[in-house]
C-alpha positions, 0 to 999 in steps of 0.5 A: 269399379264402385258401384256407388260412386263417392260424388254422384250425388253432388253431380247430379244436384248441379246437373254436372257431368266430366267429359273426356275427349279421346284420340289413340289413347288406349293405354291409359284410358281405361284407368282414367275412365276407372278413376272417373267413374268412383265419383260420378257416373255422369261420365261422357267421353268423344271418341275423335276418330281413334284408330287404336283399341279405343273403341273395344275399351269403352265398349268395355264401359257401359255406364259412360256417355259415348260420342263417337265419328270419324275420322279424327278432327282434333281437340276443339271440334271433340270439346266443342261436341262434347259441349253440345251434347252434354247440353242436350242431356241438360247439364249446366256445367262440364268438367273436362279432363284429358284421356292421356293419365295426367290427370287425378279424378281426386281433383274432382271434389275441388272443381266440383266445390268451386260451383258452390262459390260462383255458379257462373265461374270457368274454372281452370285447374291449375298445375304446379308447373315445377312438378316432376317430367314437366317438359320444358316446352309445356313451362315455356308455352304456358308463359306464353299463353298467359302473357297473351291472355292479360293482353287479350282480357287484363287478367293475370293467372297462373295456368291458362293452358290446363285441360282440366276445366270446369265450363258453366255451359248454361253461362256460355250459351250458344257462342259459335266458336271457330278453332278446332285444334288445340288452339281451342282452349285459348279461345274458349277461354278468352271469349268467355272472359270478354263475354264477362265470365269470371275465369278462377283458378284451383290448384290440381295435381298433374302427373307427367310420365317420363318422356319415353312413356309420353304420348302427345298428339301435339305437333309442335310447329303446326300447332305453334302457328295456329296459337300465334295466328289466334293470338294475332287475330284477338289481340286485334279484335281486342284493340279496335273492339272489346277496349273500346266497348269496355270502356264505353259500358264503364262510362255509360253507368252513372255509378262508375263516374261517382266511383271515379269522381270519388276513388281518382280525382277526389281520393282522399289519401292523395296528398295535394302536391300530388294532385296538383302535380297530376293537373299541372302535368295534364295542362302541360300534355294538353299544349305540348305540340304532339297532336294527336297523342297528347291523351295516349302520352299523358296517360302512359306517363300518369302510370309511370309516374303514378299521378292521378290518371282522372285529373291528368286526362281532365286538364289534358282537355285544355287544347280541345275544342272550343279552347283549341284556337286559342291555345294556337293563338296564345302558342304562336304569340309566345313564339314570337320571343325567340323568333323575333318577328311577328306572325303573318296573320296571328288571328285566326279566329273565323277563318276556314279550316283550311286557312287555319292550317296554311297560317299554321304551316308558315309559321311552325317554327314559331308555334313549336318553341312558343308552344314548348313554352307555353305548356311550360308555363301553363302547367306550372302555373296550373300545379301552383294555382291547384295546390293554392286552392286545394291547400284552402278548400281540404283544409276547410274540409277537414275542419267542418268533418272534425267538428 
């Protein structure tokens, strides 16, 4: 074993330690803790209540870090005390390798240098997941994970499930997290990116042993089902909050309406066909007859269609009120040419709502072609009056910028 470990230095310059959860991993833990300890001598390991010869190997190793209970609680409970500990002893960063031999210290250096270009950064060690023995089920479960991860947060990577991490303790505060199995590690992971962490990647080196070498404490069925379950219930929390409270601090900072304002409506690489498509299209969304989804349809559609989603969204507003009654109005008034007779009571205008809705429930029929019609129409004209004006006024802008 070295005694002068090779980085110990540059642990101790950022207040970082490894820290190594363990549970019955007596046959390849003492050389993961051998390889560990030829970098730095800031080594913490949990012993999560193991019952094999755990306890006589680390014995065996003074300079490292000891957390030790029982009986066994699972790996979220082990990192999570790790974590708390590593706190106490005044760390700021963990990196987390597993006890099981998959992992090279020699990556150390890597995760290590990473702090150096974000010192806010969770970084995850990515692994190349075509390496030799990989169990298939560890590929499959890996598409999985990141596939649920850009629906939880809208960020895309190649390896979410990789134990080999750097944490930014300092930048994670006092989260009170709540798995405390493997399903920890999507969680952590999660809530630190809606918490507004930046989640990187490096590339990291894994050995897998073959299958009948293999010791796995992950129970497949049961395990499954607590992911599926976390999944379930941050995917919901992301729908009815984290979107929502996105979306509400983007427009609440006056910078990002001049971005918005510049990059999306103004977007100076965008012919004027295709603005004037993209607010033709909003007018039309706006009067189409399906309340309630107009803005979700036409902003599905403005990304199918790569129309400019700011000013789709813009003229979609066309319907809303003040402007609501009057688009009924006008809507009923052009049912009226297939229909062939006149309404029952057209004007509207001061009624209570209620009465609105009975004069819009005698006469559907009529409001439904006329407003098919309508948004026709309406956006139609929309595109020609927009590309008219935007084919003047870019002109004369582009002729003031040239002189």
């Amino acid at each position: 074993m070295s005694v002068s470990p090779t980085h110990n230095e540059l642990f101790e310059q950022h207040r970082v330690a490894v820290l190594i959860p363990t549970y019955n991993n007596a046959t390849t833990l003492a050389a993961v803790l051998e390889d560990a300890l030829t970098y730095t001598h800031h080594v913490i390991v949990v012993n999560d209540g193991a019952t094999d010869d755990t306890s006589e190997i680390l014995a065996a190793n003074p300079l490292i870090q000891l957390v030790s209970y029982s009986p066994n609680r699972g790996k979220g409970i082990a990192l999570r005390r790790g974590f708390s500990y590593a706190k106490e002893q005044g760390y700021d960063y963990v990196i987390t390798m597993d006890a099981d031999g998959q992992h090279f210290a020699s990556d150390l250096p890597i995760l290590l240098h990473k702090i150096q270009e974000d010192p806010n950064a969770l970084v995850i060690g990515a692994r190349n997941l075509q390496q030799e023995n990989m169990p298939g089920k560890n590929t499959f479960a890996n598409k999985f994970s990141n596939f649920w991860f850009y629906v939880e947060t809208g960020l895309k990577g190649p390896d979410t499930q990789s134990g080999y991490r750097l944490y930014p303790l300092h930048r994670m505060g006092n989260t009170r997290y709540w798995c405390t199995k493997y399903e920890f590690e999507i969680e952590v992971l999660v809530r630190s990116a809606w918490k507004g962490i930046k989640i990187d990647w490096a590339p990291v080196q894994v050995y897998y042993p073959p299958a009948e070498e293999r010791i796995s404490h992950f129970r497949p069925f049961r395990d499954f089902s607590r992911i599926s379950v976390l999944n379930t219930v941050l995917v919901f929390i992301t729908l009815i909050y984290i979107k929502p409270r996105d979306v509400i601090r983007y427009l609440s900072k006056w910078d990002n309406w001049k971005k918005m304002w510049r990059d999306e409506v103004l977007n100076p690489t965008e012919s004027n066909a295709m603005k004037a498509a993209a607010i033709g299209f909003g007018v039309f969304m706006g009067i189409i007859p399906i309340w309630g989804f107009q803005l979700l349809v036409a902003i599905l559609l403005s990304i199918k269609f790569k129309l400019n989603k700011a000013l789709v969204v813009l003229a979609a507003h066309i319907s809303t009120p003040p402007l609501t009654i009057g688009v009924l109005y006008a809507s009923f008034v052009t049912g009226e040419l297939f229909m062939g007779q006149h309404s029952r009571d057209l004007i509207f205008m001061g009624q209570t709502l209620d009465a609105v809705k009975q004069t819009i429930k005698a006469n559907f029929l009529q409001y439904v072609l006329g407003a098919c019609t309508l948004a026709v129409a309406a956006g139609i004209t929309a595109w020609l009056v927009s590309f008219a004006l935007l084919s003047v006024f870019r002109k004369k802008k582009q002729l003031q910028n040239a002189q």
